[in-house]
N, C-alpha and C positions, 0 to 999 in steps of 0.2 A: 408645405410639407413635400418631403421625396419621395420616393418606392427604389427602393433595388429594385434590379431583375433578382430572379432566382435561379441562384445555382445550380446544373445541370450536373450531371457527374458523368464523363465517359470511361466504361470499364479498359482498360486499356490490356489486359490478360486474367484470366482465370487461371488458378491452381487449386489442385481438390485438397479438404480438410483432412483425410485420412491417409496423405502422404508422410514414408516413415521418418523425412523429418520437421514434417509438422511444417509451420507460415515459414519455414528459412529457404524455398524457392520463390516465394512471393517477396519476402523483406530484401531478398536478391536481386531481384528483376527493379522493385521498384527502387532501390538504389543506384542501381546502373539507368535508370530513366531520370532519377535526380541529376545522377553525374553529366546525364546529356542535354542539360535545362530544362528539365519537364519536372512538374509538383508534382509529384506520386506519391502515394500513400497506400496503405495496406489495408483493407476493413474485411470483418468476415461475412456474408451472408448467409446465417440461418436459412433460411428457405433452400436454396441449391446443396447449402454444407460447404462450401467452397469460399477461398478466401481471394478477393478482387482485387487487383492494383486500380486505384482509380486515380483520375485527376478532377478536380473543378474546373468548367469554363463554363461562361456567362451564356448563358440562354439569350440569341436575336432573335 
C-alpha cells in the first residue's frame, strides 16, 4: 500500500471579496501566473471574505 503526501496549498495573492468588480482581479492575476507556468487557481475564503489565488505543491 502507498500514502501520498498531502497537498499543501501556497496563497500566492489575496484580493478582497467586496471589490466593485468582484473575483475578476483574482481570475486576472491567476491567469497571468497560468500564462507564466504556475497552476493557479482562484478559491474564496469565508473566514477572511477574501478570494485567494492558490497553487498546490507537495508537502517535504
Amino acid at each position: 500500500m502507498t500514502t501520498a503526501l498531502p497537498a499543501q496549498r501556497t496563497v500566492l495573492e489575496r484580493f478582497p471579496a467586496g471589490h466593485p468588480r468582484g473575483s475578476w482581479p483574482a481570475d486576472e492575476y491567476a491567469a497571468a501566473q497560468r500564462a507564466q507556468g504556475t497552476d493557479a487557481r482562484v478559491v474564496m475564503d469565508l473566514a477572511s471574505d477574501e478570494f485567494l489565488v492558490v497553487t498546490d505543491t507537495t508537502a517535504q
